[in-house]
GUKOLLUM-919718 format. One line per field, with one value per residue (C-alpha): x, y, z. Coordinates in Angstrom, 3 decimals. Layout:
BEGIN
c1	[X;...];
c2	[Y;...];
c3	[Z;...];
END
This chain:
BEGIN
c1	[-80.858;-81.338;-84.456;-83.788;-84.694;-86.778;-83.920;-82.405;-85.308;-85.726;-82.084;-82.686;-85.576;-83.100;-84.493;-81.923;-83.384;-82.869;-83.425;-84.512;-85.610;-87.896;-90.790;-90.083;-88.371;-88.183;-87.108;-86.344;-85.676;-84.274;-85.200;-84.053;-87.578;-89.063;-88.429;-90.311;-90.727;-92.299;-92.713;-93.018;-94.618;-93.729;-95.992;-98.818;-98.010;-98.688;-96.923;-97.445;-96.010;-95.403;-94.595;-92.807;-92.524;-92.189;-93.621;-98.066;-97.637;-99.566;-98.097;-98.581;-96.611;-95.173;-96.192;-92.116;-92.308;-95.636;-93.497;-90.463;-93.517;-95.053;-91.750;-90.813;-94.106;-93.616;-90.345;-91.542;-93.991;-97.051;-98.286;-97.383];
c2	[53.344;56.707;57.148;58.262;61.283;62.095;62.799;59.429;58.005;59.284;58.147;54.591;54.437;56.185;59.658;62.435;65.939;68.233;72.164;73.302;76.928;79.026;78.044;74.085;71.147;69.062;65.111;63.011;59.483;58.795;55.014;54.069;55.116;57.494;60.381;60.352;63.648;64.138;68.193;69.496;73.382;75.164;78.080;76.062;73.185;70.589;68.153;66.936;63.235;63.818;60.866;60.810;57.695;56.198;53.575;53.415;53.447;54.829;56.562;55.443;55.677;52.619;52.197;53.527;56.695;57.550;57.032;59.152;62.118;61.496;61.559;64.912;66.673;65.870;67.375;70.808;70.803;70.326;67.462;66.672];
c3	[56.309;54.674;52.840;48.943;47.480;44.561;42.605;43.599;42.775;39.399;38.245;39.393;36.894;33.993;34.265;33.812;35.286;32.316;34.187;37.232;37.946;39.823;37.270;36.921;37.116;34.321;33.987;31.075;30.162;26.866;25.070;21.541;20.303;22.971;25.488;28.370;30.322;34.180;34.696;37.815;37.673;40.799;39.779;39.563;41.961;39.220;37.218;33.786;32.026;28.145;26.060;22.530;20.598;17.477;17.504;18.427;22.273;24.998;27.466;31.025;34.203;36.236;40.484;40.574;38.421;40.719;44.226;42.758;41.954;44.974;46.859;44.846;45.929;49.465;49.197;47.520;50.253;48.187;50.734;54.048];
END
């Protein structure tokens, strides 16, 4: 069985990837009362999870949305 990618990964949890360049890949998923962003800086080998809502809500990021970054810095080559 073939292993999925980060981008695979990302869709299954609703996450549409919004640009990719030489300076960053950016994610979003879009609720009825948020946006959700994961931001991958390829200068700076670092990522970043903005939250827009609403409603009062904290922002924090599911065991799934932490594989799918994981899984995306293994493939840039971040981590072995």
């Amino acid at each position: 069985m073939k292993e999925k990618t980060a981008d695979e990964m990302f869709e299954e949890l609703g996450y549409k990837k919004l640009e990719e360049n030489d300076y960053y890949i950016e994610y979003r998923k879009q609720g009825k009362d948020y946006s959700k962003f994961i931001k991958f800086d390829l200068m700076d080998k670092s990522f970043a999870s903005f939250y827009y809502v609403v409603l009062d809500k904290q922002a924090y990021l599911s065991m799934q949305e932490l594989q799918a970054i994981n899984k995306k810095v293994e493939e840039l080559g971040w981590i072995k």
